[in-house]
C-alpha beads as a LAMMPS data file, in Angstrom:
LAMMPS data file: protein, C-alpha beads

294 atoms
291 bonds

1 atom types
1 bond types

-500.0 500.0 xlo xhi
-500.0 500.0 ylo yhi
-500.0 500.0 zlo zhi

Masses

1 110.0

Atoms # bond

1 1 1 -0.628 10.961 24.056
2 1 1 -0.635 8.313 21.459
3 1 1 -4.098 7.346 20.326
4 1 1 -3.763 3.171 19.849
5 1 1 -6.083 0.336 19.153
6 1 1 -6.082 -3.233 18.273
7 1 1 -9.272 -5.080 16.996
8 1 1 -9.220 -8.866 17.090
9 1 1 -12.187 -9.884 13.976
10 1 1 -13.561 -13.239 14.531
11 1 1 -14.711 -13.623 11.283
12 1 1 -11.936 -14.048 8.623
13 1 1 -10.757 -11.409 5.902
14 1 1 -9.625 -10.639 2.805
15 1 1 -9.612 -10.466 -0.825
16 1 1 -6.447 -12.595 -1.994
17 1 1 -3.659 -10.596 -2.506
18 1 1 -1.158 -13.456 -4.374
19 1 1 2.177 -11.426 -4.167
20 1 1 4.570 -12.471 -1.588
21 1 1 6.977 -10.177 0.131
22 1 1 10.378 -9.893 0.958
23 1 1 11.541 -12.781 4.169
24 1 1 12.855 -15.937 4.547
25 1 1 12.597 -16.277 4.245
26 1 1 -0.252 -3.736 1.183
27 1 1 -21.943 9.088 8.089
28 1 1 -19.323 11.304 7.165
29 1 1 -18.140 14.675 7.357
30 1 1 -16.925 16.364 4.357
31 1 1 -15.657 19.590 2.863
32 1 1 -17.789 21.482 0.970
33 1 1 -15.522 20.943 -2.055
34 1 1 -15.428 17.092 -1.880
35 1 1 -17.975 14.314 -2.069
36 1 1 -18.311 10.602 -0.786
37 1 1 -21.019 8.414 -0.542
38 1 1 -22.336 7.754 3.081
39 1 1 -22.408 4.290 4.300
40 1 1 -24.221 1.289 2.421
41 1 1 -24.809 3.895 -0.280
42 1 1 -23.092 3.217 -3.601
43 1 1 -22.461 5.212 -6.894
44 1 1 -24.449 3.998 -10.283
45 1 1 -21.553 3.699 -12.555
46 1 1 -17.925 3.146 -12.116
47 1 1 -15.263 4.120 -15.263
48 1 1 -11.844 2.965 -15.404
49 1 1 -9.280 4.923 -17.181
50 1 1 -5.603 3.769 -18.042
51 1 1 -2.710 6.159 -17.258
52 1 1 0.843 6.526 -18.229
53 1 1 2.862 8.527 -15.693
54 1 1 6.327 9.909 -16.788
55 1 1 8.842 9.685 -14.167
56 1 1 12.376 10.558 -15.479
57 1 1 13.468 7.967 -18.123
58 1 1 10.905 5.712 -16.629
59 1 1 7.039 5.627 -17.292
60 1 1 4.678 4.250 -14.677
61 1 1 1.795 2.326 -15.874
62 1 1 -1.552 2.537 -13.886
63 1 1 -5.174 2.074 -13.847
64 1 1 -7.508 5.077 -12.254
65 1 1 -10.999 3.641 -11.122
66 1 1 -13.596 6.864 -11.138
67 1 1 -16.739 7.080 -9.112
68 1 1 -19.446 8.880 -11.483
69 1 1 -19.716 12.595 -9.173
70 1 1 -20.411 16.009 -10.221
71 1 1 -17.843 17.101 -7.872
72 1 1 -13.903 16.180 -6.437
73 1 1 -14.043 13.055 -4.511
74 1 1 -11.130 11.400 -2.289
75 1 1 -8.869 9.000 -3.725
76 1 1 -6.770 6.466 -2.937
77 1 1 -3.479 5.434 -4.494
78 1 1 -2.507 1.401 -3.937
79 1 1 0.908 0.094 -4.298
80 1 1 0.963 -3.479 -4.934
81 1 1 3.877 -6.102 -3.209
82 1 1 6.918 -7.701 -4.451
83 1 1 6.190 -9.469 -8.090
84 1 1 2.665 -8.733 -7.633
85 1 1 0.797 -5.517 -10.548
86 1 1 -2.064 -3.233 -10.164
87 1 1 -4.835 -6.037 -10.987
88 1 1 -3.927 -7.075 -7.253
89 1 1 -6.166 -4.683 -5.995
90 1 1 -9.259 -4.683 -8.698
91 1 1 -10.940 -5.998 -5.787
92 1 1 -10.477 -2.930 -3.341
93 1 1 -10.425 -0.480 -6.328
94 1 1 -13.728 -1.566 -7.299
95 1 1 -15.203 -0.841 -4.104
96 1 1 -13.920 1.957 -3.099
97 1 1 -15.194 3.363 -6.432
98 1 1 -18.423 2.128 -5.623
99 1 1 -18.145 4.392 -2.235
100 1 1 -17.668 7.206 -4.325
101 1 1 -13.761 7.279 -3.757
102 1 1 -11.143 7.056 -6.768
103 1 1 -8.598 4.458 -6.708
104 1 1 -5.803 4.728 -8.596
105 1 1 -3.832 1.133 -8.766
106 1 1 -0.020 1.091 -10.911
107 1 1 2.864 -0.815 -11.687
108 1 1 5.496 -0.521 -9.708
109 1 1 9.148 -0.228 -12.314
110 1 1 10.769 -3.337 -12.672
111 1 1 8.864 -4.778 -9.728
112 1 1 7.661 -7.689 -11.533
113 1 1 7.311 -9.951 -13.994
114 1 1 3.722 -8.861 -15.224
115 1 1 4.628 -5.020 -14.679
116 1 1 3.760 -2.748 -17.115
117 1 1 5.717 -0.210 -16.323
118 1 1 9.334 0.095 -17.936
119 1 1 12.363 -0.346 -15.997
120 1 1 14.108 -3.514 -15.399
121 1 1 13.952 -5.823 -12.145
122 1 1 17.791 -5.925 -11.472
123 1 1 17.100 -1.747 -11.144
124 1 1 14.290 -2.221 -8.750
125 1 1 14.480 -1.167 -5.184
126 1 1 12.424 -0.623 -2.235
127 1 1 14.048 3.081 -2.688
128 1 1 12.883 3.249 -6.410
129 1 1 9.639 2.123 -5.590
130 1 1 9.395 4.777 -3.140
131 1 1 10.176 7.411 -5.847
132 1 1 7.939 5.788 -7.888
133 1 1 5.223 6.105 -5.863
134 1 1 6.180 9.732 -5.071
135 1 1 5.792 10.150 -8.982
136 1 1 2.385 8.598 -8.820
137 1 1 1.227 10.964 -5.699
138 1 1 2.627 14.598 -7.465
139 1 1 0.797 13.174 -10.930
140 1 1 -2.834 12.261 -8.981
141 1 1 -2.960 15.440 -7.334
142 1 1 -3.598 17.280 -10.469
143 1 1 -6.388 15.495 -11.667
144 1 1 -9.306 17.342 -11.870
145 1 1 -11.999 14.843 -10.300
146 1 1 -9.518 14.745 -6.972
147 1 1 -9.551 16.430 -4.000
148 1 1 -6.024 17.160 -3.131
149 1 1 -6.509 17.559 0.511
150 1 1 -7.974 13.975 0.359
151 1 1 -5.651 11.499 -0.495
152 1 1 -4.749 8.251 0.968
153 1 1 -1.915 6.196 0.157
154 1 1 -2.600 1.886 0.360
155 1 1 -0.172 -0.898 0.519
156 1 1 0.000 -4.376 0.512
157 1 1 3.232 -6.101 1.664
158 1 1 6.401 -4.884 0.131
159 1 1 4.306 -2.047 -1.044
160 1 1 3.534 -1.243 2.172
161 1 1 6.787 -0.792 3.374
162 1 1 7.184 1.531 0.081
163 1 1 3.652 3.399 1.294
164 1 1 4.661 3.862 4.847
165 1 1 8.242 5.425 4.042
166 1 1 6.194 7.413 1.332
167 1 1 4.032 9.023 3.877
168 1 1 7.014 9.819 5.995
169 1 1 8.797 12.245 3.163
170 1 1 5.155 13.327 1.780
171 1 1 3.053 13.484 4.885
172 1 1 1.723 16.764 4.732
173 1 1 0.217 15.669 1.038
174 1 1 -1.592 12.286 2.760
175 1 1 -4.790 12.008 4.374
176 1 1 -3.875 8.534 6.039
177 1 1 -2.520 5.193 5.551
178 1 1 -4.067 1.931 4.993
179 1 1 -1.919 -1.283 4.959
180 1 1 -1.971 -4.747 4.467
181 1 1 0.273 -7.026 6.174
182 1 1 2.952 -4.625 5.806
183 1 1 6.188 -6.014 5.177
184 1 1 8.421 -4.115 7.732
185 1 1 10.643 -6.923 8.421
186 1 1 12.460 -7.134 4.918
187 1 1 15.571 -4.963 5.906
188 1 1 16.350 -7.670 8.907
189 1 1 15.888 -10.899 6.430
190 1 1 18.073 -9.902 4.203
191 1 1 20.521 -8.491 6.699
192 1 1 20.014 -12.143 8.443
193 1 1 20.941 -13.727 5.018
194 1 1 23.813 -12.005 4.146
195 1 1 25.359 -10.621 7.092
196 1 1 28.074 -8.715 5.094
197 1 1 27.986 -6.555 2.099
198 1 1 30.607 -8.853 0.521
199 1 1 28.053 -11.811 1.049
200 1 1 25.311 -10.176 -1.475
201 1 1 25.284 -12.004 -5.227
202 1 1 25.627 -9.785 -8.203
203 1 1 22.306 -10.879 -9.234
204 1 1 19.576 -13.272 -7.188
205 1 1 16.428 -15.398 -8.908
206 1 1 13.979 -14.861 -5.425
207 1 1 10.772 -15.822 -5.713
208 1 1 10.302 -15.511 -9.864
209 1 1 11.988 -12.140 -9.850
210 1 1 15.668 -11.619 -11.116
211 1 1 17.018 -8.736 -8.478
212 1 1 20.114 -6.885 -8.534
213 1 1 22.723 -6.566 -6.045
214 1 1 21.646 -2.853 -5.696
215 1 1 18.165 -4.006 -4.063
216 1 1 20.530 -5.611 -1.031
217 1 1 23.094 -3.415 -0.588
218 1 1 20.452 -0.840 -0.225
219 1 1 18.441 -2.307 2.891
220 1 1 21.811 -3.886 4.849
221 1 1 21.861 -0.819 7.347
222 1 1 18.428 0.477 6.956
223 1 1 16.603 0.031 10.083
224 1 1 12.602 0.340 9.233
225 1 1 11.450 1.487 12.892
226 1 1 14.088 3.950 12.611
227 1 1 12.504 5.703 9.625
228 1 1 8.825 5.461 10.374
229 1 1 6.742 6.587 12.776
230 1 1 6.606 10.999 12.557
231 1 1 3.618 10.251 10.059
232 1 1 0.864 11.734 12.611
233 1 1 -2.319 11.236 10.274
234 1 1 -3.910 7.885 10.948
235 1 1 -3.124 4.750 9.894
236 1 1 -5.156 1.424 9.964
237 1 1 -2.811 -1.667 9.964
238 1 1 -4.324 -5.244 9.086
239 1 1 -2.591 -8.114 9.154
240 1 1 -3.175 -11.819 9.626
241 1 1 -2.561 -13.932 12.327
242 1 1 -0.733 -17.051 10.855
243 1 1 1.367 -14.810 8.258
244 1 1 4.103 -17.021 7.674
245 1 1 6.410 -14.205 5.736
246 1 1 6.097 -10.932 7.490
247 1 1 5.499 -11.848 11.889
248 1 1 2.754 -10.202 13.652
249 1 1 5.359 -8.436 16.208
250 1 1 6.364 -5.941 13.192
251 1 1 2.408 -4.776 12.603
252 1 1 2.448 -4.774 16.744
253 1 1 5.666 -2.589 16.591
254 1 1 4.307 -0.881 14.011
255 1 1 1.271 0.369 15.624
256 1 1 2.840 1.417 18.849
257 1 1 5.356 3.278 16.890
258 1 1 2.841 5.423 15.399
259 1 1 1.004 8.238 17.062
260 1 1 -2.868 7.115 15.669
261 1 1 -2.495 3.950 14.484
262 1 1 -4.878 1.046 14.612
263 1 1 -4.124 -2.666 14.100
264 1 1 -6.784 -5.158 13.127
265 1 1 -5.749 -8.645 13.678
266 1 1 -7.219 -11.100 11.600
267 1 1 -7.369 -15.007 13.185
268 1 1 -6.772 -17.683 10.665
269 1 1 -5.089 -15.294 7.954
270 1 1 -1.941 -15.562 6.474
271 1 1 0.002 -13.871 3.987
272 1 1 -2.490 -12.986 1.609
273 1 1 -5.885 -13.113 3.079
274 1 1 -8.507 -15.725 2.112
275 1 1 -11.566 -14.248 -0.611
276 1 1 -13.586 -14.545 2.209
277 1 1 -11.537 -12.283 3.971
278 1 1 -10.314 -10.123 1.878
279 1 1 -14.202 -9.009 1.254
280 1 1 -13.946 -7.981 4.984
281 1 1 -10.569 -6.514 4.786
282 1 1 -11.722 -4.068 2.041
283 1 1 -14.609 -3.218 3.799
284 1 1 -12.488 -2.137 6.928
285 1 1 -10.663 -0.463 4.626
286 1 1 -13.430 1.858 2.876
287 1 1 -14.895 2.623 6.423
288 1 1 -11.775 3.584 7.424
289 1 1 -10.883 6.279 4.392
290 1 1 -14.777 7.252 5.128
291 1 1 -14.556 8.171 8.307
292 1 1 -11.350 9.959 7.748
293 1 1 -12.300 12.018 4.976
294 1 1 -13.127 15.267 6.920

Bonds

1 1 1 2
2 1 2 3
3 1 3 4
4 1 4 5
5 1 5 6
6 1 6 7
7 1 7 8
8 1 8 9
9 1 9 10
10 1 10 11
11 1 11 12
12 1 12 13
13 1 13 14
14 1 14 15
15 1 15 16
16 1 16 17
17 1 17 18
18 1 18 19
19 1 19 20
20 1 20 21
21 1 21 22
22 1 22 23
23 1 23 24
24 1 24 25
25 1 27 28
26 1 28 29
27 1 29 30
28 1 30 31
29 1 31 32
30 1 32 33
31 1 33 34
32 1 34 35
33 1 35 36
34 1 36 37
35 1 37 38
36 1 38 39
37 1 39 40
38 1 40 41
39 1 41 42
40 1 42 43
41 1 43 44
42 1 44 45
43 1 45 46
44 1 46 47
45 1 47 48
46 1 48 49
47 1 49 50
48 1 50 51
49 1 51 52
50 1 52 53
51 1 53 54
52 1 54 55
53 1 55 56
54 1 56 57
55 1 57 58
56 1 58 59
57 1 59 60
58 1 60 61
59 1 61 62
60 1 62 63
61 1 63 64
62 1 64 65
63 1 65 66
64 1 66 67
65 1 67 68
66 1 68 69
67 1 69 70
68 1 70 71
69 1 71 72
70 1 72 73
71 1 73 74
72 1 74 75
73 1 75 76
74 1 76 77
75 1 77 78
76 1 78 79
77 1 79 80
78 1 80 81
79 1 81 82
80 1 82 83
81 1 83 84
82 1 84 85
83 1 85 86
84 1 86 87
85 1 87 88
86 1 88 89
87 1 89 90
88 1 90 91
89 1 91 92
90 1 92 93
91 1 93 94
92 1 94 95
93 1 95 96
94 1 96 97
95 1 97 98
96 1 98 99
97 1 99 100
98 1 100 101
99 1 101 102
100 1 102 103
101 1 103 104
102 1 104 105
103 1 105 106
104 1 106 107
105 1 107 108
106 1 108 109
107 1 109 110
108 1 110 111
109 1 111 112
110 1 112 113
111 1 113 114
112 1 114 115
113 1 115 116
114 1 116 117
115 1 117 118
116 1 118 119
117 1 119 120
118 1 120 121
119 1 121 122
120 1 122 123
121 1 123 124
122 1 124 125
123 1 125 126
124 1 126 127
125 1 127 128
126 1 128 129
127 1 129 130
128 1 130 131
129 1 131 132
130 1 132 133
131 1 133 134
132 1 134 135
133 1 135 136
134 1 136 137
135 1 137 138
136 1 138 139
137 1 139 140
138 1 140 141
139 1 141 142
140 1 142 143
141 1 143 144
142 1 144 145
143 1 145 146
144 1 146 147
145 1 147 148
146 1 148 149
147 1 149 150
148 1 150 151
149 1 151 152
150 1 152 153
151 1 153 154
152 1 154 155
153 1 155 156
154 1 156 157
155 1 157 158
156 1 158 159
157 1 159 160
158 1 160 161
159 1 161 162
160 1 162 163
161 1 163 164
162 1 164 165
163 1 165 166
164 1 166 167
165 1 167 168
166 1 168 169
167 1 169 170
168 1 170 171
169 1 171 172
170 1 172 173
171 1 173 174
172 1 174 175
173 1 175 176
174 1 176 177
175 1 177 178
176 1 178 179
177 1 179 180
178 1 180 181
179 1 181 182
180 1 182 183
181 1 183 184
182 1 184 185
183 1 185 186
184 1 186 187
185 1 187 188
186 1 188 189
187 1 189 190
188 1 190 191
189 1 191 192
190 1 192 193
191 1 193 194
192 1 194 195
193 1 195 196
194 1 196 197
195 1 197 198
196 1 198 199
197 1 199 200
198 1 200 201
199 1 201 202
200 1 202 203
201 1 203 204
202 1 204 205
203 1 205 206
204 1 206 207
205 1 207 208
206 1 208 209
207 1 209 210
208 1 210 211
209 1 211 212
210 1 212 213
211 1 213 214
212 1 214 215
213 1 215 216
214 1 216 217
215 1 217 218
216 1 218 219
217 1 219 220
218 1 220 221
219 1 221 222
220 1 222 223
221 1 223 224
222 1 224 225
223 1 225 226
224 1 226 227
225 1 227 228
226 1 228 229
227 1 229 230
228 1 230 231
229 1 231 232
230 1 232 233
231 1 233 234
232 1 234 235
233 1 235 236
234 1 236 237
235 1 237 238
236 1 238 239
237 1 239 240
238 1 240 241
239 1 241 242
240 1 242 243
241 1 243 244
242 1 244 245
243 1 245 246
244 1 246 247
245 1 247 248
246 1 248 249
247 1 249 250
248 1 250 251
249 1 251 252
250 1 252 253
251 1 253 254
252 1 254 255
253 1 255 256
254 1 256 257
255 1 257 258
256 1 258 259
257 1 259 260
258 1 260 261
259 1 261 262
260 1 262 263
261 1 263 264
262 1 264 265
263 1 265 266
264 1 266 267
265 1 267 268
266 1 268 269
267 1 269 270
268 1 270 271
269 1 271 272
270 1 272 273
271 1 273 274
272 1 274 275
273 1 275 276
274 1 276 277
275 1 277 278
276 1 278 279
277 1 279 280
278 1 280 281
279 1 281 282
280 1 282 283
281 1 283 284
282 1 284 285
283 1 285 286
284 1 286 287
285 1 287 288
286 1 288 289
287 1 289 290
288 1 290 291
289 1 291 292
290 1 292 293
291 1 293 294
């Protein structure tokens, strides 16, 4: 039987995640071997580390937040939405850190205009992105201060489209899913904009980012619900209520196509939740990786 929830908060969410997205237009129980601070705990010192991941010709830039511990600790890896970077999530990585759980936050290639990783945005795809991130997950794993049976993937927005198709090739490497206002609905835009392959530009200037044809042609018979959904670890879903680019019925969708998946609806948030809420949205977040760190 399918295990599914939705939580209406009355108070407002989020730390501001700027980056739009794709439409018309991211007291527990341990292991012996891995540690996390318990609830309203929090480490004394954070370090942050910048990494340089090879991934074929390419090289993926990111930024690994580290709780101070003696021992492994969970981590979680955040993938950041269209034209947005890894200082997105500072915010979140912070506190997670602070929980005692690593964050590791990266550039996607060529997926924007502040990216720091190489590749070029006409090359970018949600399908490169998702072989970015795959890079990213096989790279993390070997670190010494992570637990490798305790890793959760995060994504805001076009990044978590890219994190849930992630988890659906990688699942038995991920712990669970968190996403923000994922942006499930960017396949049927752009099939609702250009209705035939003939139709799609060589080259488009959306939203400050110069895409290739590749990046269309790619999504025009890709049907998200299709390929999501056999990802059986669980998965907390927030999204706002008066999100103008990605509509509530996809996180609603969403959640009833997953087996353990739990939606948080947020009233008053939009497409990149409020400071105010964002503080709350994190904090869902951490209890959520807490609770399933077992």
């Amino acid at each position: 039987m399918k295990k599914r929830s939705i939580f209406l908060i009355a108070s407002c969410v989020m730390l501001a995640c700027s980056v739009p997205v794709f439409a018309e237009e991211g007291g527990t129980e341990m292991t012996s071997e891995s540690t996390v601070i318990e609830a309203n705990q929090e480490v004394s010192s954070i370090q942050t580390e910048e990494i340089r991941i090879p991934n074929g010709e390419k090289e993926i830039f990111g930024v690994l937040y580290k709780p101070e511990t003696d021992g492994k600790c969970p981590v979680v890896i955040l993938s950041h939405g269209y034209n947005g970077s890894n200082a997105d999530f500072v915010g979140e990585c912070e506190y997670f850190a602070s929980m005692g759980i690593a964050a590791f936050a990266y550039d996607f290639c060529g997926g924007s205009v502040n990216s720091k990783s190489s590749g070029e945005s006409t090359d970018m795809t949600v399908f490169t992105e998702k072989e970015d991130l795959k890079a990213v997950l096989d790279y993390i794993r070997t670190l010494e201060i992570v637990d490798p049976e305790q890793i959760f993937l995060f994504g805001g927005s076009q990044g978590g489209l890219v994190t849930a198709l992630t988890a659906e090739e990688r699942a038995e490497d991920v712990k669970g899913l968190v996403l923000y206002f994922p942006a499930f609905n960017i396949p049927d835009d752009w099939r609702n904009t250009y209705p035939t392959v003939e139709e799609i530009p060589e080259t488009l200037e959306f939203w400050g980012l110069n895409l290739g044809k590749e990046f269309f042609v790619s999504l025009h018979d890709f049907e998200t619900f299709e390929n999501i959904g056999t990802f059986h670890e669980n998965v907390l879903i927030i999204h706002g209520d008066e999100d103008a680019i990605v509509p509530l019925s996809y996180a609603i969708k969403a959640q009833e196509t997953y087996e353990n998946a739990e939606l948080v609806i947020l009233p008053g948030e939009g497409h990149g939740f409020s400071e105010e809420g964002g503080v709350e949205a994190r904090e869902l977040a951490g209890r959520f990786i807490q609770k399933n760190c077992r």
